[in-house]
C-alpha positions in Angstrom: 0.0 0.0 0.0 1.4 3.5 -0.6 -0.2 5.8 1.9 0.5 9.1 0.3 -1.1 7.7 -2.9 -4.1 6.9 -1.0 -4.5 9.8 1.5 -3.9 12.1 -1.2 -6.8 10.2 -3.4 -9.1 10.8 -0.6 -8.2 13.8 -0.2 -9.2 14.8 -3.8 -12.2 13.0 -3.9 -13.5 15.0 -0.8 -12.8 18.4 -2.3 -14.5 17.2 -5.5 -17.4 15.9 -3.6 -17.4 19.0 -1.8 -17.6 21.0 -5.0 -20.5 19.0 -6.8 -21.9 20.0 -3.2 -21.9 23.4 -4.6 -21.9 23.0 -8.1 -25.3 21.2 -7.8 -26.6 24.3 -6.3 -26.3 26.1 -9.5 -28.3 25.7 -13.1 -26.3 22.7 -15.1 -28.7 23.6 -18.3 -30.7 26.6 -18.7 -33.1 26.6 -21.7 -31.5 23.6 -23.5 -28.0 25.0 -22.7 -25.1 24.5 -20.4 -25.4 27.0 -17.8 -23.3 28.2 -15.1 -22.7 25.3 -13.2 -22.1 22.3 -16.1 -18.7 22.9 -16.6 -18.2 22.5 -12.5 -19.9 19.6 -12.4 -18.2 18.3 -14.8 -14.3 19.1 -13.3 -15.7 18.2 -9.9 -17.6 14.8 -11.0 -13.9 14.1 -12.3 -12.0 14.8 -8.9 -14.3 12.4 -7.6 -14.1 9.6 -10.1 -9.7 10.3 -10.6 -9.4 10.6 -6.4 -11.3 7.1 -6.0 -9.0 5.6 -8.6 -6.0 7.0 -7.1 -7.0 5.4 -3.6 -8.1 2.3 -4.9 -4.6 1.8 -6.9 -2.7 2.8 -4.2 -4.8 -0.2 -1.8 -2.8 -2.9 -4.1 1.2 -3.7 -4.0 4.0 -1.4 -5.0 4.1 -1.8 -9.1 6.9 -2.5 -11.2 9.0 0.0 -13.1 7.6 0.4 -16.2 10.0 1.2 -19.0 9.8 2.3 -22.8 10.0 -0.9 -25.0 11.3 -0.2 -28.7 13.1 2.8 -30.2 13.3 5.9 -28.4 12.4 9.2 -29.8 14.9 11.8 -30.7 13.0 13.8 -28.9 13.1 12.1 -25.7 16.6 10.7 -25.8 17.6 14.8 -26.0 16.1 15.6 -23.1 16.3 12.2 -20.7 18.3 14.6 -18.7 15.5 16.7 -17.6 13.5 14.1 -16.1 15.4 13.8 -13.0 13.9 14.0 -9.9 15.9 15.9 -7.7 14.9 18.8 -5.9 17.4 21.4 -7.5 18.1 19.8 -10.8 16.5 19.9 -14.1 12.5 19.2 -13.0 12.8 22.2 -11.0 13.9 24.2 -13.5 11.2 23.0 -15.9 8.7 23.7 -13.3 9.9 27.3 -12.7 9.7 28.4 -16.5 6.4 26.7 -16.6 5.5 29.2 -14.1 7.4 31.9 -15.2 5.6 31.4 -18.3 2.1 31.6 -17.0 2.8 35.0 -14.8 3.9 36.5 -18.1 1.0 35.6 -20.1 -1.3 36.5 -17.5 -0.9 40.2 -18.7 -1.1 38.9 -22.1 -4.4 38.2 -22.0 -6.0 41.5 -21.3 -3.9 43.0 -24.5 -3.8 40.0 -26.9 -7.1 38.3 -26.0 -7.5 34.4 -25.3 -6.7 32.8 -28.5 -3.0 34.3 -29.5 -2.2 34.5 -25.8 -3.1 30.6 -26.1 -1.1 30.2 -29.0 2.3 32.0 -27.6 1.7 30.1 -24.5 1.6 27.0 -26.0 4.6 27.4 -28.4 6.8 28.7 -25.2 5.7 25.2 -24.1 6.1 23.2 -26.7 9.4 24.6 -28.6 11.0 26.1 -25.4 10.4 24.5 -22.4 9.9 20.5 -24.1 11.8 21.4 -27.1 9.6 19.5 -28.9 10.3 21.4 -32.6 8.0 19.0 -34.7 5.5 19.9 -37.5 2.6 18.1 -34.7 3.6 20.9 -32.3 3.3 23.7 -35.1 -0.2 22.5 -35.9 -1.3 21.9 -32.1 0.1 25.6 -31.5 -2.4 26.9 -33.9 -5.5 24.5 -33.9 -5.7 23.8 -30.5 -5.8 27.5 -29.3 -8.7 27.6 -32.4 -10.6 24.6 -31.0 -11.3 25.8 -27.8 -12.3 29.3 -28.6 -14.8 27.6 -31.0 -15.9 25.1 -28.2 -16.3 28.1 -25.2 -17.4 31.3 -27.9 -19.7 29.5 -29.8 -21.4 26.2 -28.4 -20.6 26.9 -24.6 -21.7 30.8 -25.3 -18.6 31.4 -22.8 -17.1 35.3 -23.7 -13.2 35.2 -23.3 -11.1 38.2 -23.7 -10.9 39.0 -27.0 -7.7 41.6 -25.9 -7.2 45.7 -26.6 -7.1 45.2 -30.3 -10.4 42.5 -31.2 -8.9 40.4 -33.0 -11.3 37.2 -33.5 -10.3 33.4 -33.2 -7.4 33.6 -34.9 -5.9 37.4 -34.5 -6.6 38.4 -38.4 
């Protein structure tokens, strides 16, 4: 059994039950709609289903080290070094420019709007911080932002910041 596996499982589960608490209290649909409170029932119905799963794995023996079978990426062989797990090395230093790079688009949002702060945030990611330079990451850099403007502006009928200038979906 690993205990911090399963207290922290619990844990989870009780803040999402705690949530759908509250999230029930609000409209789920409105008119044939989502309303205010479907997308928190939604996250919170998850914390409830992914904290029982992480309790209930944790219940069973330690697993076994699971390793890559095959060929390893380029991609990954480059940056095997930044998986380590120590407290000053390489993780940390991905974790800080993570968060370095969510305090600077912050700002961002309010003069860009959602969709090309999306996109820069995303390419910081995926080129800078992963170095993951591939033609997959290009396309994700631009459709993904894309996607979920479409899926909040238009069938959720969710406003985002469009930014100073009004740009649109795609900032032309």
């Amino acid at each position: 059994m690993r205990k911090a596996d399963f207290v922290f499982g619990v844990v989870v589960g009780l803040v999402g039950v705690g949530a759908l608490i509250l999230a029930l209290q609000m409209r789920v649909f409105a008119g044939g709609i989502p309303g205010p409170g479907f997308f928190p029932v939604l996250v919170s119905s998850g914390l409830v289903v992914l904290g029982a799963i992480l309790a209930w794995q944790s219940l069973g023996e330690k697993g076994v080290e699971v390793r890559a079978v095959g060929a390893v990426s380029a991609v990954e062989a480059r940056h095997r070094h930044l998986s380590t797990d120590d407290q000053g090395g390489p993780s940390f230093l991905r974790t800080a420019a993570v968060w370095c790079g969510y305090v600077v688009m912050v700002p961002l949002l309010y003069v860009l709007g959602f969709t090309l702060t999306m996109m820069v945030m995303l390419a910081y990611l995926l080129f800078v911080v992963e170095g993951r330079r591939t033609v997959a990451s290009a396309v994700a850099v631009i459709v993904v932002p894309a996607a979920v403007y479409t899926l909040f502006a238009n069938l959720l009928q969710i406003d985002l910041p469009p930014g100073m200038f009004h740009l649109g979906v795609l900032g032309i």
